[in-house]
Backbone as a ProteinNet text record, in pm:
[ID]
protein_1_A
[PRIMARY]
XXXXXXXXXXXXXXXXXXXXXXXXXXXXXXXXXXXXXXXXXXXXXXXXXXXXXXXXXXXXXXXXXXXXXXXXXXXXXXXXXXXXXXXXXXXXXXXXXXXXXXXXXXXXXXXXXXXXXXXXXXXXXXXXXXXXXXXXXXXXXXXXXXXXXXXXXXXXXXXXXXXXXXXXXXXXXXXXXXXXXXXXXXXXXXXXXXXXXXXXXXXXXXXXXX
[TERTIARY]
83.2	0	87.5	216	288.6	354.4	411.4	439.1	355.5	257.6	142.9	107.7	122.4	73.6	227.4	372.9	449.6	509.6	429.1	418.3	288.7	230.1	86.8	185.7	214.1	288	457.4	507.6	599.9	505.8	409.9	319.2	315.5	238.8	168.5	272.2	388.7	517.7	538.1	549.1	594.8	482.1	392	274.2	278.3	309.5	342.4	282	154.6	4	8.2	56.1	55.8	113	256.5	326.5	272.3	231.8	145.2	47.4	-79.2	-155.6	-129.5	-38.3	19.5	46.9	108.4	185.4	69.1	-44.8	-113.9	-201.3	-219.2	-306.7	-246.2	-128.7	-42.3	-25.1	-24.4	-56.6	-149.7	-287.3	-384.7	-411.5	-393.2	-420.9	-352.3	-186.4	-107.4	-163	-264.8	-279.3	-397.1	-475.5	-599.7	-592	-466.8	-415.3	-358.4	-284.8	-255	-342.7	-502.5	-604.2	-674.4	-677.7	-750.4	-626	-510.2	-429.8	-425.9	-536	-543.1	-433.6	-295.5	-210.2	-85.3	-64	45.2	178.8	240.1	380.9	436	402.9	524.2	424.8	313.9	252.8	246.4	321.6	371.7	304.6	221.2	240.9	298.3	398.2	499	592.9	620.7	723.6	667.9	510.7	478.5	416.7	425.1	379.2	536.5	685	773	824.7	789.9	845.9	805.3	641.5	525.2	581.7	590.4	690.3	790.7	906.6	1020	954	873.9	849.1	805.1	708	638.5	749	871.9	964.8	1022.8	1071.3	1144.8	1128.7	988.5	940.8	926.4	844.5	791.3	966.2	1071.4	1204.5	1198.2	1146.5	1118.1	1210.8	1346	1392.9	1356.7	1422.2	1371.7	1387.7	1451.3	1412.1	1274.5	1265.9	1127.6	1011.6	1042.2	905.1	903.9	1016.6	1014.8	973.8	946.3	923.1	781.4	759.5	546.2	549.1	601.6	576	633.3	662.8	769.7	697.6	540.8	475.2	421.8	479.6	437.8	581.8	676.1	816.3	802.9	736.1	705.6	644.6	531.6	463.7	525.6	639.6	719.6	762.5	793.3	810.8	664.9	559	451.2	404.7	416.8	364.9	462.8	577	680.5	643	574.5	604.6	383.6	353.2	196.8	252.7	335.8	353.8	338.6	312.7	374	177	109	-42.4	-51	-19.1	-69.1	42.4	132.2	239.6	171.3	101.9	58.1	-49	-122.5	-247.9	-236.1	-127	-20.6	24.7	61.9	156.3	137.8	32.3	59.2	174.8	131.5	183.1	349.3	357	506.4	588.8	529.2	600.8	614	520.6	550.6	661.8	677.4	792.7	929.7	933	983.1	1142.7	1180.4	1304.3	1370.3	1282.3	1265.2	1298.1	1246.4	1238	1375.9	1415.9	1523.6	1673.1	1625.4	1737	1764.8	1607	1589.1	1657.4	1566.9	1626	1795.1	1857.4	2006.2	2045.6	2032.5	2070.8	2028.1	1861.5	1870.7	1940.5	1942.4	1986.7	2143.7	2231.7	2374.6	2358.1	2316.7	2295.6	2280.8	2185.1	2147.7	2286.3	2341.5	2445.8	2580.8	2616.6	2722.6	2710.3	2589.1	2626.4	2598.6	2579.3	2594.3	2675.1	2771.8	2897.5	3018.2	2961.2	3080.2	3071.8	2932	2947.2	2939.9	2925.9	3018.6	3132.2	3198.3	3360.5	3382.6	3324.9	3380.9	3363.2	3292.1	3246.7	3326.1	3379.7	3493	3454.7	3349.2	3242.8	3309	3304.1	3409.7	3321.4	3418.9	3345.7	3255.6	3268.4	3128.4	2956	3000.5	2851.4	2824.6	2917.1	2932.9	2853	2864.5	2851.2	2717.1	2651.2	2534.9	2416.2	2550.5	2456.6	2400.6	2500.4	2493	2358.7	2268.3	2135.7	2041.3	2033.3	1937.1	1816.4	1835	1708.9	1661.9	1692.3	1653.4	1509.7	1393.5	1318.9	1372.8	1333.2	1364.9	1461.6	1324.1	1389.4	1510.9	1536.2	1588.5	1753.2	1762	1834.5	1916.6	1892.4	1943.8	1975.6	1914.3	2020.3	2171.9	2104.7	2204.3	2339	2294.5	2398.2	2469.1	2401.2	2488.2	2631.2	2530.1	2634.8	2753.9	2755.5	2837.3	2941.7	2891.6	3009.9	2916.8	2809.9	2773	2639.7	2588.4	2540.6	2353.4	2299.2	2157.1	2084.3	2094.6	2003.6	2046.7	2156.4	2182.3	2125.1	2110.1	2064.2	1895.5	1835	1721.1	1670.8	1728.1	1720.6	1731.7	1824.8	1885.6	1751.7	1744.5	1617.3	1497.7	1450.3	1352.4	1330.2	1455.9	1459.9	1451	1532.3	1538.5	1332.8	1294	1116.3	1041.8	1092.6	1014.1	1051.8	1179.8	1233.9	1163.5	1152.9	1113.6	974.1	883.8	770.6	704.2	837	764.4	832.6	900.1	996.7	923.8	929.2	973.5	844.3	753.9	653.5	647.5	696.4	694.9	836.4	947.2	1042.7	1060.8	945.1	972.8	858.5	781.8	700	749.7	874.3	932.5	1044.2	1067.3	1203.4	1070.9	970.8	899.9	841.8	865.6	806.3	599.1	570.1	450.2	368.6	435.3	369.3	395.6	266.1	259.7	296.4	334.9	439.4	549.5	594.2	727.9	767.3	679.6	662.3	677.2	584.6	535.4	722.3	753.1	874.9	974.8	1014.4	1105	1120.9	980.3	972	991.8	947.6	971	1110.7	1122.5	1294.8	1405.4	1365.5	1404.7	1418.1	1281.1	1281	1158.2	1166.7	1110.2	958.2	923.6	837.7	710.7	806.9	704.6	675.4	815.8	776.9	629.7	686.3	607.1	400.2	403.9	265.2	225.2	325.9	263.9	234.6	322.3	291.6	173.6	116.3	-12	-143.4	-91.4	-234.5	-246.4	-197.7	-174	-261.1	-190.7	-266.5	-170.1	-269.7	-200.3	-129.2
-119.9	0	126.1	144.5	276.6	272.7	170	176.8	243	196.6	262.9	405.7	445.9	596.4	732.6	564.9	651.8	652.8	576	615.3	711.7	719.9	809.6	955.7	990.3	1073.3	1120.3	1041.1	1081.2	1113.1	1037.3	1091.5	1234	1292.2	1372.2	1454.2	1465.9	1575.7	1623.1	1517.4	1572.8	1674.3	1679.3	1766.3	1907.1	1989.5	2139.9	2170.2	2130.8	2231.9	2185.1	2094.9	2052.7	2166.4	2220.6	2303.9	2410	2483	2582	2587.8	2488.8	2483.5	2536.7	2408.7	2408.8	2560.9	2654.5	2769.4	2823	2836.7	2941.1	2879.4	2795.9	2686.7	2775.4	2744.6	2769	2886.5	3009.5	3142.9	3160.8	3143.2	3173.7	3136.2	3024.1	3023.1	3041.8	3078.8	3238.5	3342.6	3388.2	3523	3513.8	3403.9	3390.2	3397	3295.6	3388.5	3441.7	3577.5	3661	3774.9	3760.2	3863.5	3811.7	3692	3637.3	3690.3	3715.8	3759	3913.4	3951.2	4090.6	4183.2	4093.8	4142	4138.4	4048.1	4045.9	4062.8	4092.8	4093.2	3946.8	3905.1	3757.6	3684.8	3698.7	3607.2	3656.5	3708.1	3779.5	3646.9	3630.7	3562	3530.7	3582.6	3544.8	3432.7	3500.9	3419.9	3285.6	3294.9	3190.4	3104.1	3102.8	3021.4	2995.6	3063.4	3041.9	2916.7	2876.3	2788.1	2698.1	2729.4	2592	2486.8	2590.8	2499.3	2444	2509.9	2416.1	2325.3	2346.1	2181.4	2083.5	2134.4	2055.6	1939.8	2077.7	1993.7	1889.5	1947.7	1886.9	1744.7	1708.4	1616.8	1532.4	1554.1	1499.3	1431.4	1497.4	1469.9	1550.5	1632.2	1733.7	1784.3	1804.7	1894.1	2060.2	2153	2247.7	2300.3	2212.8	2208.6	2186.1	2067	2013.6	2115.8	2194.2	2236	2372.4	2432.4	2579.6	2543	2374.3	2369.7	2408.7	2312.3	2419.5	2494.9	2583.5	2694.8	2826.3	2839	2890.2	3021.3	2978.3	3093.9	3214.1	3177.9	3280.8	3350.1	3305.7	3407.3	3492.3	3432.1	3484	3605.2	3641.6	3686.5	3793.3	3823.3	3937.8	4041.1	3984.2	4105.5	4221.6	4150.1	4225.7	4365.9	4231.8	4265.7	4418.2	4411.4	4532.9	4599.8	4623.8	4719.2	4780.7	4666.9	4762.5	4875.3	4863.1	4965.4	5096.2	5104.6	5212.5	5287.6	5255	5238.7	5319.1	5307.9	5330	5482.5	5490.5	5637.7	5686.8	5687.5	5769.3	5825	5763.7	5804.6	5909.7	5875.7	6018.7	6077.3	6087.6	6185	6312.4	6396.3	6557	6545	6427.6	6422.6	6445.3	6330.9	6333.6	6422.9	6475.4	6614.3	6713.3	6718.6	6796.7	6747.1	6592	6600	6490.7	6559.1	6522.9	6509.2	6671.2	6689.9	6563.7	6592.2	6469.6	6328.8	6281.4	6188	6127.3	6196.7	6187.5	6204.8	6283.6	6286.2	6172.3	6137.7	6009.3	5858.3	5869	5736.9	5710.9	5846.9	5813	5776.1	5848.7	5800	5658.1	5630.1	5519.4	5365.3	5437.7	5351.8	5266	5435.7	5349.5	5307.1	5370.3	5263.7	5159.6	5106.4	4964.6	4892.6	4921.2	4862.1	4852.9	4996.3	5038.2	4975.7	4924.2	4888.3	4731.2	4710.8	4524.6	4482.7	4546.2	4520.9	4554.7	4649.4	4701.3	4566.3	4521	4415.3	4332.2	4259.7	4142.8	4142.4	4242.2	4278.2	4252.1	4304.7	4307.9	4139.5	4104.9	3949	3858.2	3875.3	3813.6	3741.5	3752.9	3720.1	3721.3	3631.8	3585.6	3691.5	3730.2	3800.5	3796.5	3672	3606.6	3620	3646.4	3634.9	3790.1	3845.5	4002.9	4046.1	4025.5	4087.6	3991.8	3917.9	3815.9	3914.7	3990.4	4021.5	4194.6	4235.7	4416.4	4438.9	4367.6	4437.4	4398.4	4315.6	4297.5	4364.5	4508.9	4569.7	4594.5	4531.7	4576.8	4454.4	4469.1	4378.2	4250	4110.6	3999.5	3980.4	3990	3966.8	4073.6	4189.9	4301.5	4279.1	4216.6	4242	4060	3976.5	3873.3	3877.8	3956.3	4004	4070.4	4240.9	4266.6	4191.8	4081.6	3974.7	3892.7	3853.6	3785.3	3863.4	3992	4123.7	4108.2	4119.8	4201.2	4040.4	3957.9	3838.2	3768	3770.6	3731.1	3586	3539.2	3422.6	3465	3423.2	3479.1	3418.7	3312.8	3213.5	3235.3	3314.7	3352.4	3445.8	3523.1	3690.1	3664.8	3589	3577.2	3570.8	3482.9	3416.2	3553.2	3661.2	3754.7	3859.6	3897.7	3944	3942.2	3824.2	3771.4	3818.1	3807.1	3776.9	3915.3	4006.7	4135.6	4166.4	4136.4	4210.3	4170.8	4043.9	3992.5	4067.8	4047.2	4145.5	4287.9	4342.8	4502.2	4502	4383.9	4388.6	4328	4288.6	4261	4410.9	4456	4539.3	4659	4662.7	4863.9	4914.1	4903.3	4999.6	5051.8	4900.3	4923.1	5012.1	4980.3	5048.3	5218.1	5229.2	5356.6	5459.1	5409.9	5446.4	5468.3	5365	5427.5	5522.8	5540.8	5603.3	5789.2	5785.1	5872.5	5959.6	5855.5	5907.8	5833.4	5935.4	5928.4	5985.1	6022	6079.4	5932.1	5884.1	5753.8	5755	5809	5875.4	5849.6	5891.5	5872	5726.8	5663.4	5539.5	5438.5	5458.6	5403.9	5383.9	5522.2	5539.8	5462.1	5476.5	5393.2	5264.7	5186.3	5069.8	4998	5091.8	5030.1	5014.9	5159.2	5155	5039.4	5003.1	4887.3	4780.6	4764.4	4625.9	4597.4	4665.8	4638.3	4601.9	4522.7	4474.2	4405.8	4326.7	4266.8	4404.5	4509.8	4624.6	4728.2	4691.2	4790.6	4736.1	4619.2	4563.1	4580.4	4536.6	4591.7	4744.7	4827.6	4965.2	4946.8	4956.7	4909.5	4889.5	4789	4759.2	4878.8	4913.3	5007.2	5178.5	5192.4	5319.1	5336.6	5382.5	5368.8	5491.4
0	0	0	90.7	77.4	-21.6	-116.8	-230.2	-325.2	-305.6	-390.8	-395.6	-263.7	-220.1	-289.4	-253.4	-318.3	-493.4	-549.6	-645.9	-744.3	-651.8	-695.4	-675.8	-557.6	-543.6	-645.1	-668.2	-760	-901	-950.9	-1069.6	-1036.3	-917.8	-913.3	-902.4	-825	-800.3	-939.7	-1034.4	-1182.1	-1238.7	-1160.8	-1263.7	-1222.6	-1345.9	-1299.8	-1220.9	-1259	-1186.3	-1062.2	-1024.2	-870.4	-750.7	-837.1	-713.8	-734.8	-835.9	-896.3	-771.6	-763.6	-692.9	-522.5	-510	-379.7	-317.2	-448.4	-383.5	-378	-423.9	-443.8	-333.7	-253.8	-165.7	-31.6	20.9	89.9	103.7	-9.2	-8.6	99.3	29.7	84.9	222.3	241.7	380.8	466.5	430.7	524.4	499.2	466.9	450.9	538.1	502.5	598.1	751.7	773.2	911.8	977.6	872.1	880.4	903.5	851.4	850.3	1005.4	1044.2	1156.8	1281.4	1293.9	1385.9	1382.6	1314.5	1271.9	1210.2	1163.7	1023.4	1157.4	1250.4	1335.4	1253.2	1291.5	1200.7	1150.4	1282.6	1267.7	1201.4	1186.8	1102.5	961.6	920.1	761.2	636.5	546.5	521.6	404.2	322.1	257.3	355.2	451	558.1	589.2	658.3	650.7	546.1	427.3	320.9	269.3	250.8	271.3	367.5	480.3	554.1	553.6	561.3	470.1	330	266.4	148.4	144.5	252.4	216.9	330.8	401	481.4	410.4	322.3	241.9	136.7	84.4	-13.6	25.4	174.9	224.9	303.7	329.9	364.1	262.6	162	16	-66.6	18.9	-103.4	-205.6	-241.9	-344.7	-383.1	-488.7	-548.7	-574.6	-558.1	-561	-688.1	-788.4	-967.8	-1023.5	-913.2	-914.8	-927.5	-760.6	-768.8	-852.3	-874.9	-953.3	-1106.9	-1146.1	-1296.9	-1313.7	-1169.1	-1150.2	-1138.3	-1040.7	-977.6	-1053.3	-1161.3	-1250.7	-1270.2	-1296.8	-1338.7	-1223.7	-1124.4	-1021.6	-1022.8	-1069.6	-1053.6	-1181.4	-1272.5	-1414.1	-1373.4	-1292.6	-1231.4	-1130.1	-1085.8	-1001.3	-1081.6	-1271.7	-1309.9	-1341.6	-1382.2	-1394.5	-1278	-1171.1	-1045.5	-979.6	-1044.7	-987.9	-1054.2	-1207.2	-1283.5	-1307.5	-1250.6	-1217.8	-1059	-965.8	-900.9	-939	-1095.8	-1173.1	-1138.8	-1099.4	-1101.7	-997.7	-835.5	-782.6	-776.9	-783	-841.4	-898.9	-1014.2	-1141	-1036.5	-937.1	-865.9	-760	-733.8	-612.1	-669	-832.7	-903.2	-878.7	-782.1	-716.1	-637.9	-561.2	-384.7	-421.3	-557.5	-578.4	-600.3	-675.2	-725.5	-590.7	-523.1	-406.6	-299.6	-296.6	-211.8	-327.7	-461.2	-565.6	-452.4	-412.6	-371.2	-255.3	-161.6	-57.1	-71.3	-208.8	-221.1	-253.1	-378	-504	-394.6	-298.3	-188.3	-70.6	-76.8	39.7	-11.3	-176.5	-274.6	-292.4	-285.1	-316.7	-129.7	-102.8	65.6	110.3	61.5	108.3	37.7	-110	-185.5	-131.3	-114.7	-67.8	29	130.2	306.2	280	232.9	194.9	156.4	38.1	-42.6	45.7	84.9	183.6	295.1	361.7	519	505.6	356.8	373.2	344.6	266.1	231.6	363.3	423.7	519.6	647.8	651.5	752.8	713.3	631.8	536.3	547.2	497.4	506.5	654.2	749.5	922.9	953.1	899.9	931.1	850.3	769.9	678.2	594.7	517.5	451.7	269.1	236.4	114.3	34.6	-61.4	-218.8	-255.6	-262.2	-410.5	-286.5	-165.3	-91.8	-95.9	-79.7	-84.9	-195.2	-316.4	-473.6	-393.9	-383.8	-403.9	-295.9	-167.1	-107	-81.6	-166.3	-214.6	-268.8	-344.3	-356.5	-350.9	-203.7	-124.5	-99.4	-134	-104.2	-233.9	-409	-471.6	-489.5	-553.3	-604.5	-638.7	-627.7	-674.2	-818.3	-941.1	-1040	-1097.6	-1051.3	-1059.7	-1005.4	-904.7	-787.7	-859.4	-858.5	-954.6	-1074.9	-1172.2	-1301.4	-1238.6	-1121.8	-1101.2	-1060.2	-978.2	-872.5	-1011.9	-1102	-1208.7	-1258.5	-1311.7	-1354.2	-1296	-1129.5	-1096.1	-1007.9	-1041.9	-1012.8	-883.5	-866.4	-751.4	-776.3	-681.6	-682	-729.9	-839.6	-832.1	-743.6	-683.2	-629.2	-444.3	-419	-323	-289.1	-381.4	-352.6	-353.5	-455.2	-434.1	-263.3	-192.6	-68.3	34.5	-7.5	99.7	88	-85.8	-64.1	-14.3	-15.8	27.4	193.8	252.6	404.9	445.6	334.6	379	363.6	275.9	234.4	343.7	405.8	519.8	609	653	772.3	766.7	654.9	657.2	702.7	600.2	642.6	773.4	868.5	1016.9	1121.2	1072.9	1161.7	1147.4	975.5	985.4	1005.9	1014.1	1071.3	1239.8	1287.5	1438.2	1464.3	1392.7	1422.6	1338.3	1272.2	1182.8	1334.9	1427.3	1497.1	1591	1648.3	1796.4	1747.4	1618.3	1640.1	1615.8	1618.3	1557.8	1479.7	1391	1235.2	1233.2	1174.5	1180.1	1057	956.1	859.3	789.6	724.3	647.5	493	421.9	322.5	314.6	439.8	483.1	502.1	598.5	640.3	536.5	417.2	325.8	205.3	185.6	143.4	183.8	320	386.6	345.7	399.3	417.3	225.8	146.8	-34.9	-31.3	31.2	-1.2	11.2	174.5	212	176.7	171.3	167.6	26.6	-74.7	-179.5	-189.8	-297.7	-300.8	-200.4	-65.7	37.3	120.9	154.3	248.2	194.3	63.8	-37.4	-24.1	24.7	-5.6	140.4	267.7	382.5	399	380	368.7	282.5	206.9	155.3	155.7	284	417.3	488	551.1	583.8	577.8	430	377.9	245.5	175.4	7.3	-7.7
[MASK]
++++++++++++++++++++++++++++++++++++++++++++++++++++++++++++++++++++++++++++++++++++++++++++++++++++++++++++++++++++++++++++++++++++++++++++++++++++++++++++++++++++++++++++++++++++++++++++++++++++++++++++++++++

């Protein structure tokens, strides 16, 4: 009989639509209680549909070739998804222009911090090259931030991973920490947290207030 169950199962692992499903299964019901904890931080649910899966792989024996041959079309799916951002900008385009200066000054500052203080503690930590270049643009978007890491001598599949941790990290931290240090204009907030930590900071700021 477990022979049986494990070959139903190797059928079924091979079928794209399976991990497809799965991710989008697993989505949802981190988010579901993420809305039932009333949007707790630690219950993020990127993070937790993230840990869900590699349990899942990792139990099942799953290759992670395996499951990205299903799941392919939701990474397909990060470039769209970065570049409709362009939607909800065009809808603030007064606001922008009014703190155009602010911004263009905030973006280069925050831009090198990011780059500059992961490299400088890499370097203090003795952190070989190739993790260095993999881990310098961490705060940029996914698919963005892995072209860059190829470019520049570094690991794409590393950086994917750093990013990731950084969007989560931003999106459990920086609101609570953009609040004690006392910032309170949600603009600002909202700014920060994209800056940071991209795409996931960018969707909690979001909830939030647009």
């Amino acid at each position: 009989m477990e022979s049986g169950v494990e070959a139903i199962w190797v059928y079924l692992s091979q079928t794209p639509l399976l991990w497809l499903t799965m991710t989008l299964l697993v989505y949802q019901g981190a988010y579901g209680l993420y809305c039932r904890t009333k949007m707790m931080p630690i219950f993020n649910p990127v993070l937790l549909a993230v840990v869900c899966l590699v349990g899942i792989l990792t139990l099942t024996g799953t290759s992670y070739t395996t499951y990205f041959e299903g799941a392919q079309f939701v990474h397909f799916l990060l470039g769209p998804a970065t570049v409709a951002l362009a939607v909800p900008l065009y809808l603030n385009v007064r606001k922008l222009r009014e703190m155009a200066w602010a911004i263009g000054v905030g973006l280069l500052a925050g831009s090198l911090a990011a780059i500059v203080s992961a490299v400088w503690i890499g370097r203090a930590m003795a952190v070989p090259d190739v993790i260095l270049l993999s881990l310098a643009p961490k705060s940029v978007t996914t698919p963005i931030a892995m072209g860059i890491s190829e470019k520049i001598g570094g690991l794409p599949s590393l950086t994917a991973v750093f990013v990731i941790m950084t969007g989560i990290l931003g999106a459990m931290l920086g609101r609570g920490f953009l609040q004690w240090i006392g910032i309170k204009d949600r603009s600002v907030m909202g700014f920060a947290m994209g800056l940071a930590s991209h795409g996931i900071g960018t969707a909690r700021a979001f909830q939030v207030d647009d």
